[in-house]
C-alpha positions, -999 to 999 in steps of 0.1 A, spaced: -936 -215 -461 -904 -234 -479 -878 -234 -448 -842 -221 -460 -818 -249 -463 -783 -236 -449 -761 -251 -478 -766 -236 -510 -761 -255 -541 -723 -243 -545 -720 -252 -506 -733 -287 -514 -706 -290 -545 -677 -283 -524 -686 -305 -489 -695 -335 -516 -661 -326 -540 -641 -329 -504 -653 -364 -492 -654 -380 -530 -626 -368 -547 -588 -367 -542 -550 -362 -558 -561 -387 -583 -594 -382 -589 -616 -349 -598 -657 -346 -595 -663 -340 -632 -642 -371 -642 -674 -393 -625 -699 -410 -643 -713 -434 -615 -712 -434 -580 -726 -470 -561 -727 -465 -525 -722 -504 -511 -748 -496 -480 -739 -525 -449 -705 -539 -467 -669 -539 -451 -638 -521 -474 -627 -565 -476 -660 -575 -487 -660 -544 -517 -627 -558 -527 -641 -590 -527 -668 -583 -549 -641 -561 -576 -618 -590 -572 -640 -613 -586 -653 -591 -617 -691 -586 -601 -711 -561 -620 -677 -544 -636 -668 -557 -670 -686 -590 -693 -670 -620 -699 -637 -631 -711 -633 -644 -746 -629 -677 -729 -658 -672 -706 -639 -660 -681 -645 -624 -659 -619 -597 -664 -611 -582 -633 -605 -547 -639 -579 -524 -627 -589 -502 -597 -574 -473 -573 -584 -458 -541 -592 -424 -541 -564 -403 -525 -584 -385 -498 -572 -356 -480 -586 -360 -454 -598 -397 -453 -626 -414 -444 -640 -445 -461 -620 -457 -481 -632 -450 -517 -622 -474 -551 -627 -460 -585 -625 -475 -618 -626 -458 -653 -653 -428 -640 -671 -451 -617 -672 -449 -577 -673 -474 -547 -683 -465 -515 -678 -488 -489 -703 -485 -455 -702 -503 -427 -712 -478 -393 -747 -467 -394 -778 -461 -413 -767 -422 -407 -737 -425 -423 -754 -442 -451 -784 -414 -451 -760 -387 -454 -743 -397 -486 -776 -405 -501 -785 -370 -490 -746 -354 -500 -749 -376 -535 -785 -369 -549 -781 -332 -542 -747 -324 -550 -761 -340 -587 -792 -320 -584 -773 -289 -576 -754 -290 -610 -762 -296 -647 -725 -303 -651 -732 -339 -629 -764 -345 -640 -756 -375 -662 -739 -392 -632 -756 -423 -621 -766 -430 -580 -771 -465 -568 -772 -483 -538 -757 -520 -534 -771 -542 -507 -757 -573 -490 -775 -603 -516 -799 -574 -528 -817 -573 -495 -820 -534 -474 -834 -556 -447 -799 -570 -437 -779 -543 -435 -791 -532 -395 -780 -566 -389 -747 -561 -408 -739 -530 -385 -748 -550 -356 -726 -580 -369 -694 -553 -376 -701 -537 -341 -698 -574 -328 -670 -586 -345 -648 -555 -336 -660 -558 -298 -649 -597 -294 -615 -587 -313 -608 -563 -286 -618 -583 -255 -613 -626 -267 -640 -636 -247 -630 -671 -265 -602 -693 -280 -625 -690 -314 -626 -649 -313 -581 -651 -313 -586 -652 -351 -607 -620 -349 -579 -604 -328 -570 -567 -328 -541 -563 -306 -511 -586 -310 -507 -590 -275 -534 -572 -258 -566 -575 -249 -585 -545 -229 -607 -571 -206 -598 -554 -173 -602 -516 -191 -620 -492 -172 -614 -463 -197 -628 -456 -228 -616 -424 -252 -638 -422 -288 -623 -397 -304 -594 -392 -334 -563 -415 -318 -534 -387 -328 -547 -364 -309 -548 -385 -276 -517 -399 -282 -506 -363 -280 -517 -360 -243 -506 -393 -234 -480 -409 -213 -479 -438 -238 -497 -455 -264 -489 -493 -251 -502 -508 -285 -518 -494 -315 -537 -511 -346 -554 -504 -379 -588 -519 -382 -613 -514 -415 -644 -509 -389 -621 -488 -365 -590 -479 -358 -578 -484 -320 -554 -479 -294 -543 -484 -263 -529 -456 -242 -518 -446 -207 -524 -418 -192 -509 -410 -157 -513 -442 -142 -545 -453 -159 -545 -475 -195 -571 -464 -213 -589 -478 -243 -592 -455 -275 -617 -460 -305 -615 -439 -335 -640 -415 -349 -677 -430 -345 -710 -416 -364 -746 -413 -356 -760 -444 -342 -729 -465 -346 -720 -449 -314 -756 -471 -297 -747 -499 -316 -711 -504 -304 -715 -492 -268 -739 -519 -264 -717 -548 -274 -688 -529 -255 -706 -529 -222 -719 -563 -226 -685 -578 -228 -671 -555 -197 -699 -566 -171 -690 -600 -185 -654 -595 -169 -667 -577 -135 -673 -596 -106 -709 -583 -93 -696 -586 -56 -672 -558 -65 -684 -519 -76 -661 -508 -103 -665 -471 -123 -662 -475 -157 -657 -437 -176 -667 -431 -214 -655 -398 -230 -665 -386 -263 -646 -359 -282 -655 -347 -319 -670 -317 -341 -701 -299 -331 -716 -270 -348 -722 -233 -327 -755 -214 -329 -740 -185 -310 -714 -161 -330 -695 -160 -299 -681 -194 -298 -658 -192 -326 -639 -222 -344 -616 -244 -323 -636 -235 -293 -650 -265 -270 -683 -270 -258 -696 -293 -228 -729 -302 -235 -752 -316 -200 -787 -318 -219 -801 -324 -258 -828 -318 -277 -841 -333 -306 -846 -322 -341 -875 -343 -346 -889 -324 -311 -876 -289 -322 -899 -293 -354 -931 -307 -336 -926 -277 -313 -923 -299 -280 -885 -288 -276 -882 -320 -248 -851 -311 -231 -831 -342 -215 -805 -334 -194 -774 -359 -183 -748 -360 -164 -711 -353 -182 -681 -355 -162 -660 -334 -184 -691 -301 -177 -667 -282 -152 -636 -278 -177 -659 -260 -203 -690 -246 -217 -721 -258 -207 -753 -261 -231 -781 -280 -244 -774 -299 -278 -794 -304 -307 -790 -339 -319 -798 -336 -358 -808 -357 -388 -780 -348 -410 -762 -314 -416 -769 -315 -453 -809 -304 -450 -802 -286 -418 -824 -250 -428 -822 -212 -411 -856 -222 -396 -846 -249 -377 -817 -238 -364 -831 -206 -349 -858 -226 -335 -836 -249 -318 -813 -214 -310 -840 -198 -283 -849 -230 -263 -832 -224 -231 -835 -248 -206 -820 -254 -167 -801 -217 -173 -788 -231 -202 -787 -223 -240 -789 -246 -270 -758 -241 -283 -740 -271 -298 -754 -294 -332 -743 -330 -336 -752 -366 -343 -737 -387 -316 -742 -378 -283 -784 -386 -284 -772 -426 -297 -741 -428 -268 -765 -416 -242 -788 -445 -253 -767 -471 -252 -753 -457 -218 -784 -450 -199 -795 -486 -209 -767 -499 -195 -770 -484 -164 -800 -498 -154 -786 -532 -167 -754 -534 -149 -762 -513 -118 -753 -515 -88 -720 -534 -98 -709 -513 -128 -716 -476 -125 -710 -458 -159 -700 -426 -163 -701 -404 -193 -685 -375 -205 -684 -352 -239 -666 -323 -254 -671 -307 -288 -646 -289 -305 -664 -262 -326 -660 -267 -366 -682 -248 -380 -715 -213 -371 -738 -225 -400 -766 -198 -391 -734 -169 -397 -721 -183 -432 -693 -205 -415 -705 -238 -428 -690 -277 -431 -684 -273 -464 -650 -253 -453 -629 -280 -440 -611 -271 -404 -571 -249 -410 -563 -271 -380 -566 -292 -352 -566 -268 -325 -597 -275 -309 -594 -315 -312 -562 -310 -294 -580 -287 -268 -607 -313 -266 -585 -342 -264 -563 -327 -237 -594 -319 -219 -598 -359 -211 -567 -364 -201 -561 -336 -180 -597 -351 -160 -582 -386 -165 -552 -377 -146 -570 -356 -122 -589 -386 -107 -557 -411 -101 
């Protein structure tokens, strides 16, 4: 039997018309979308300035480089350039990301006759798809050597103007307004294309904060993180280094309500919850006691997430637990975590610690494509962390 996808054609519409249009820009005035899979926002504008694939030559042989705008987002994410009906998506974090507006693009045009003449394709660095896990992996890099100047050749890569977070023992992912909010401080801030960043303090401890982070970016830059730190510890020395996670999850239960925050300790996996083996792995998260507990289901992406699924993943219960929470993060952190554990133990011991702030009950018609009236519960979230951080001075 067909399983029942949760968005319907109309929900697809609006959660694609809310991360591709804006102020200037409306979804019937496109005619192409390209989706520039493993390129940086610089390296798009590189390729506009210089005329690639826009407009032929000049009378004098010459390429006209066209007039372009960014999309004016309302709530932002990539940025997005447009240009006389046609698209540019820049992205540069994960094959996920990547997957999900493949997903979000070829059904929201499938959905409706009214964008059916709208053409998809996907750009890749020198025309290769085999590059661009090595393009994440080279962004991830890049970011990590700006934030800790191993060397004198990574000062031109820099990210702070006069910082560098060598000796940090705290690490926040999570929107930066919001723990700024529940800081003592923010010591230094900056704007990055791959992430923003800041650096805050909180009671007595400085803490290192890292924008929003999706699917398996969150593997790929934990491991380049963690690489640099134990190459700053002195192995004679034990020294606790604490990661916290904050962001959206999803509720199976009608009871936990919008704005309300979750503390996941195990997850399952879609691809288990759909063979019927329902593995549960449990781990340890630091931030369990100030909340909910549950199991999470890790998922593909939320746009083919169906009623059948969901249910399934609903009545595996597990160490007293329920499986309550949906995301795309915390399988990839733990990953990257639990292999550096075993690398850098006994001398750095890494601790982890996650809380969701709920955003949307797909299985009882509250659904993604309804943005969030607030930020309630990533202000709950966030002050979770730095009540804890304070709590352990």
């Amino acid at each position: 039997m067909k399983e029942r996808r949760v968005f319907t054609d109309e929900d697809v519409f609006e959660y694609a018309k809310n991360r591709l249009t804006g102020k200037n820009l409306k979804l019937e005035d496109i005619t192409e979308i390209e989706l520039w899979q493993g390129f940086l926002p610089r390296e798009l504008h590189h390729e506009l300035q210089i005329g690639q694939g826009f407009l032929p030559p000049g009378k004098d042989g010459e390429d006209i480089i066209p007039t372009y705008d960014l999309v004016e987002q309302d709530n932002p994410r990539e940025p997005i350039f447009h240009h006389d009906g046609k698209i540019m998506i820049p992205e540069f974090s994960s094959i996920d990301r990547a997957k999900r507006y493949k997903v979000m693009i070829t059904s929201m045009i499938a959905a409706s006759p009214d964008l059916n003449d709208i053409r998809f394709r996907v750009v890749y660095p020198e025309g290769k798809k085999r590059i661009v896990e090595q393009q994440y992996s080279n962004f991830a890099y890049d970011f990590t050597m700006g934030l800790f100047l191993p060397e004198e050749r990574h000062l031109t890569q820099r990210i702070f103007d006069s910082h560098n977070v060598r000796d940090i023992k705290d690490i926040i992912v999570g929107p930066l307004e919001s723990v700024a909010a529940y800081s003592d401080e923010v010591i230094a801030s900056a704007k990055n294309e791959y992430l923003d960043v800041q650096l805050v303090k909180i009671g007595d401890v400085r803490a290192l904060n890292i924008g929003y982070i999706y699917g398996r970016q969150a593997s790929i830059l934990f491991d380049k993180i963690f690489k640099e730190i134990d190459g700053f510890h002195d192995e004679k020395n034990q020294t606790d280094i604490n990661v916290y996670m904050y962001g959206r999850v999803g509720s199976l239960f009608r009871e936990y309500e919008r704005h309300d925050v979750l503390t996941p300790t195990a997850t399952i996996d879609e691809l288990d919850v759909r063979a019927g083996t329902n593995y549960i792995h449990p781990f340890t998260n630091i931030l369990a006691r100030r909340g909910k507990e549950c199991i999470n289901l890790n998922v593909l992406n939320v746009i083919d997430e169906t009623y059948e699924l969901l249910e399934s993943a609903k009545n595996v219960i597990g160490y007293a637990m329920r499986t309550a929470s949906i995301d795309m993060e915390i399988k990839h952190a733990l990953a990257a975590i639990d292999d550096a554990r075993g690398k850098y133990y006994p001398h750095l011991r890494i601790n982890f610690g996650f809380v969701g702030h709920v955003s949307d009950r797909p299985l009882y018609g509250d659904k993604l494509s309804v943005e969030l009236d607030s930020k309630q519960g990533e202000q709950a979230a966030a002050k979770m962390i730095a009540d804890h951080i304070r709590s352990q001075e």
